[in-house]
C-alpha positions in Angstrom: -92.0 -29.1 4.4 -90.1 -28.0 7.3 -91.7 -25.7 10.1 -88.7 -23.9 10.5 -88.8 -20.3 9.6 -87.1 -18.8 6.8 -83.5 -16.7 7.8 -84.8 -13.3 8.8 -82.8 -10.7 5.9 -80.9 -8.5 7.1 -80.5 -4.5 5.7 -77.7 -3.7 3.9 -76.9 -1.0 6.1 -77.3 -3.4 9.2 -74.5 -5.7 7.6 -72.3 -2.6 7.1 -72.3 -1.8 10.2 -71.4 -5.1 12.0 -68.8 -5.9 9.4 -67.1 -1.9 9.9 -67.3 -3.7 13.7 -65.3 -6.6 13.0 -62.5 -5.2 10.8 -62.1 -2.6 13.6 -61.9 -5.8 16.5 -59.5 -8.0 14.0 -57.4 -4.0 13.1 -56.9 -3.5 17.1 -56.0 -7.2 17.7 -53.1 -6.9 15.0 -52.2 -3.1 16.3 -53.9 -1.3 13.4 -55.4 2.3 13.7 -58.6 3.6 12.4 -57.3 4.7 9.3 -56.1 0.8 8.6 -53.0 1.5 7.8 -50.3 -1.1 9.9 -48.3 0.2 13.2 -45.8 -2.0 14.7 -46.4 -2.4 18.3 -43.3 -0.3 20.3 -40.3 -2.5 21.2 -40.6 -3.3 25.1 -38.2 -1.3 27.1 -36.5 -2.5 29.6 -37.8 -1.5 33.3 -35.1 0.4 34.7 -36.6 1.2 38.4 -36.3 -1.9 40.5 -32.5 -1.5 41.5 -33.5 -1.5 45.2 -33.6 -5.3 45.6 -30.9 -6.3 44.4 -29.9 -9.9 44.9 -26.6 -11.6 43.3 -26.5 -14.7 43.6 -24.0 -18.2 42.3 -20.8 -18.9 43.5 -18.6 -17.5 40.7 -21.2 -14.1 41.0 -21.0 -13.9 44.6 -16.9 -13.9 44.7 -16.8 -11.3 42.1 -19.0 -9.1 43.4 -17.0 -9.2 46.6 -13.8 -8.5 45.5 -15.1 -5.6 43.2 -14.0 -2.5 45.2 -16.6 -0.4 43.3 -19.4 -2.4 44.4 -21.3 -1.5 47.6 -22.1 -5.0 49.2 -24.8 -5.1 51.8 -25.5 -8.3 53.4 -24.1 -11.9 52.3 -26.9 -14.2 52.7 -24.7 -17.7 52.9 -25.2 -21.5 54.0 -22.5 -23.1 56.6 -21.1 -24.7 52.9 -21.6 -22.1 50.4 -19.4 -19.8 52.6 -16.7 -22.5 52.5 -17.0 -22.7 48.6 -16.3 -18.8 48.2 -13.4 -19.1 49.0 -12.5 -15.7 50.2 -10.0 -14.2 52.7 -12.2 -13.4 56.0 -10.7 -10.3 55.7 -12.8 -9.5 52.5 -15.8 -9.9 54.3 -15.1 -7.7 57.8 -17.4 -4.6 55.9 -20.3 -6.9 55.4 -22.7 -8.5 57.3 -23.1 -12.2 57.1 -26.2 -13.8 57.9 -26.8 -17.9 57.8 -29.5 -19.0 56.1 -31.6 -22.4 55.4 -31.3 -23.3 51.4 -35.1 -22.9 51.6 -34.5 -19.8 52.8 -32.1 -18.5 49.8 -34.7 -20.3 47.4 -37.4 -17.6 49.0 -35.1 -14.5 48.7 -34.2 -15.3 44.7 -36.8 -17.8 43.9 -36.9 -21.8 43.5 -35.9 -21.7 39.9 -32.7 -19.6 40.2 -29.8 -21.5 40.7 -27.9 -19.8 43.9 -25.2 -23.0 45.3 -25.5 -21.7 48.9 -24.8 -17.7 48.5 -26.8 -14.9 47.5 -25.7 -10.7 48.1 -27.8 -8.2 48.6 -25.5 -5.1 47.1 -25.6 -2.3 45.4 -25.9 -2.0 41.4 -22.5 -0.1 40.3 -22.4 3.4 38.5 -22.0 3.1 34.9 -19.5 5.0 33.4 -19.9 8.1 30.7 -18.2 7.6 27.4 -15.4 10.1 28.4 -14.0 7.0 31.2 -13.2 5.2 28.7 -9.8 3.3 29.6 -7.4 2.6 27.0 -8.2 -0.2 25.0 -8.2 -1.4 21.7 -11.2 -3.3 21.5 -15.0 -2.1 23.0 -18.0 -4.0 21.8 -21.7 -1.9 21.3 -25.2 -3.2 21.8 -27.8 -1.8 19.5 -30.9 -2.4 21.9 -29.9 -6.1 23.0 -32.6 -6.4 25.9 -32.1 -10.3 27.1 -30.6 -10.4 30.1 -29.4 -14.1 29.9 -27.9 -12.9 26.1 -26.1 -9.2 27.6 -24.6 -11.5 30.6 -23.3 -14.5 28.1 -21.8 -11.2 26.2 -20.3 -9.8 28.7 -18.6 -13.1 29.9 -17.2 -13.2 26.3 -15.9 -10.0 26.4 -13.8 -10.5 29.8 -12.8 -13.8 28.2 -11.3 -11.8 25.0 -10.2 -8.8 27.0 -12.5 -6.3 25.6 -12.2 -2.8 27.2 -15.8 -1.8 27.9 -19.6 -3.1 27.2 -21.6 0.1 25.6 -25.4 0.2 26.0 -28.2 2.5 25.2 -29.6 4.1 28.1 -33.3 2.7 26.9 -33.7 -0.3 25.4 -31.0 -2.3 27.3 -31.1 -4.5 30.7 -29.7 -3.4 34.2 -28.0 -5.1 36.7 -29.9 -7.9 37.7 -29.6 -12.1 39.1 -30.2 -13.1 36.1 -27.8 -11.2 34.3 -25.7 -11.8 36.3 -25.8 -15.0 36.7 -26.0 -15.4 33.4 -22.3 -13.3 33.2 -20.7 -15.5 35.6 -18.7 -13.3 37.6 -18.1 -11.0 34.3 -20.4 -8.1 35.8 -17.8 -6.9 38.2 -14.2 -7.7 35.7 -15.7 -5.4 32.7 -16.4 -1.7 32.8 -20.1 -0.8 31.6 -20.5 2.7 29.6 -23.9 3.7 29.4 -24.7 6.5 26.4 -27.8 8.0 25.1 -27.3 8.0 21.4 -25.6 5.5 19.8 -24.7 6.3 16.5 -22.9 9.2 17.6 -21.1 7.2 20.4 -20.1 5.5 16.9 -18.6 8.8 15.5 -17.1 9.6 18.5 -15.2 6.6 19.1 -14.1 6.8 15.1 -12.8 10.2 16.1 -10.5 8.4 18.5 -9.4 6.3 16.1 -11.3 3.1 16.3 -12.9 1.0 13.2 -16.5 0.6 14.0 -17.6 -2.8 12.3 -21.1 -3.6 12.1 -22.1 -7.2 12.4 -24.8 -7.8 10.0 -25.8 -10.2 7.0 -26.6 -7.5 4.5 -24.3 -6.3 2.0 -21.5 -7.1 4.4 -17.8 -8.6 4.0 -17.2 -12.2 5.7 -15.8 -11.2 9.0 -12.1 -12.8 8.5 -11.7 -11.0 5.1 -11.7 -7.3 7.2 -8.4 -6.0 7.1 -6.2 -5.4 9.9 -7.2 -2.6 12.5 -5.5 -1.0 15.1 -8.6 -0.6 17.3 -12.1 -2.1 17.1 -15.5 -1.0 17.8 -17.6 -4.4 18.0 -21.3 -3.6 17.3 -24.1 -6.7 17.6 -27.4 -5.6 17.3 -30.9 -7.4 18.3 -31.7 -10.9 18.3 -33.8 -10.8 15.0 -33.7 -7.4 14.4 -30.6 -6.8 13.9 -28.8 -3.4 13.8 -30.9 -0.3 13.4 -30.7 1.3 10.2 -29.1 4.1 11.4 -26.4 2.4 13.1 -25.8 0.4 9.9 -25.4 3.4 8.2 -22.7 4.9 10.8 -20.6 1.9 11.3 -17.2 1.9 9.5 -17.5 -1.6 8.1 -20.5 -3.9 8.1 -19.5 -7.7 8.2 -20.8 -11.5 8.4 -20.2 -14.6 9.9 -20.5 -17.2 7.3 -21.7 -20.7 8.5 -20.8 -23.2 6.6 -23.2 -26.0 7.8 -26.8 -25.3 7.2 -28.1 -23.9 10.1 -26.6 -20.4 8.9 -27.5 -17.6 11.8 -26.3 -18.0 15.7 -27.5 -16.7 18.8 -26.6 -13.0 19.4 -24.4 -14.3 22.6 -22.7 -16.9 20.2 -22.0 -14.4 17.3 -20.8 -12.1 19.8 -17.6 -15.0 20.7 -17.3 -15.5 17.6 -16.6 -11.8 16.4 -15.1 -11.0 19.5 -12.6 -13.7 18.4 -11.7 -12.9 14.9 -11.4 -9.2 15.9 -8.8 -10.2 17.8 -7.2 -11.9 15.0 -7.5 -8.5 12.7 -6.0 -6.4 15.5 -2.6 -8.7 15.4 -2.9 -8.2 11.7 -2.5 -4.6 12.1 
């Protein structure tokens, strides 16, 4: 017989009360209330404070930012050869102070991991623009809460490459100016005006009041891409990595089409789908 006491028994009301205890630990752990019922946890918005520190940095980023007129440039931080490889007209670089540096040294300003070739400027983030400094254009492209940096700059780059007008953003919910992005841009940062609004789906209205289509990308009861009619002017909307667009802006956009894939991986990355679309709007404004 074993000398081992039996399991002490514990009250009903004492089990009650632990278990009440753990479904409220595992209900906080997956963002549930008291009441049990589920809460998604609030999309992370974008810190929009740190503009202070600015660093730019890459070859193609550096020159850019240099010969953009509306950019304030500070201090060029350069090595004897990354001032060589820009390339620029010493003229361009009488308002700003240049300062040798060590590559060790760049690598401490932006970090080890950022990719710099020689050149890094401290500047100035430029103004965005209000909807009403528009240029004329017949192709802008809208991002419904697209907060990647590395995604926004490989947009941007796409745009400039397909000669889009102007990159609209959300005043919440969307990255500013930073290395990353625009490294990530290559130089695109400073060749592509950036409007900056506070609601979107009436930017949408508005801009359908000045006669542009607004077409939706999206893979819910939309029309493959290349079978949209021509247009005389396109507003390009791309929404969220996974997400997608918001149900209101679905709602507000002209048209809502897809990209169809026709090999089996069938979704792209929101910077992919953005060349993409950017392209074959293109080919629907020469249809027009």
């Amino acid at each position: 017989m074993s000398s081992k006491n039996p399991p002490k028994q514990m009250s009903d009301e004492h089990n009650a009360f632990h278990a009440e205890r753990r479904r409220a630990r595992r209900d906080a752990a997956k963002g549930k209330g008291k009441s049990g019922g589920k809460t998604w946890p609030k999309r992370k918005q974008v810190d929009r404070q740190d503009t202070d520190t600015l660093y730019l940095y890459g070859l193609h980023t550096v020159r850019q930012a240099i010969l953009n007129p509306a950019r304030q440039k500070n201090r060029l931080y350069t090595t004897l050869n990354g001032l060589q490889r820009l390339e620029l007209d010493a003229n361009l670089l009488d308002s700003i102070e240049v300062e040798e540096k060590l590559p060790r040294e760049l690598d401490a300003l932006v970090g080890s991991e950022a990719v710099h070739q020689g050149v890094v400027l401290h500047a100035e983030p430029v103004a965005t623009k209000p909807l009403e400094e528009l240029a004329e254009t017949n192709l802008v492209l809208l991002l419904d809460q697209v907060t990647d940096p590395h995604n926004v700059g490989a947009i941007m780059r796409s745009a400039v490459a397909m000669n889009a007008g102007a990159i609209i953003t959300t005043s919440r919910y969307s990255p500013v100016e930073s290395g990353v992005l625009a490294k990530s841009a290559s130089g695109a940062l400073d060749l592509i005006d950036h409007i900056e609004v506070r609601n979107l789906a009436e930017t949408l209205e508005d801009l359908m009041k000045d006669d542009f289509t607004t077409i939706g990308l999206d893979s819910e009861e939309a029309i493959p891409f290349e079978n949209v009619e021509g247009q005389k002017r396109i507003a390009l909307v791309l929404g969220a990595e996974g997400k997608g667009l918001r149900e209101k802006t679905r709602k507000t956009c002209s048209i809502l089409a897809r990209l169809d894939m026709p090999g089996e991986i069938k979704s792209l990355n929101v910077s992919n789908a953005a060349a993409l679309s950017l392209y074959l709007s293109r080919q629907i404004l020469q249809k027009a």
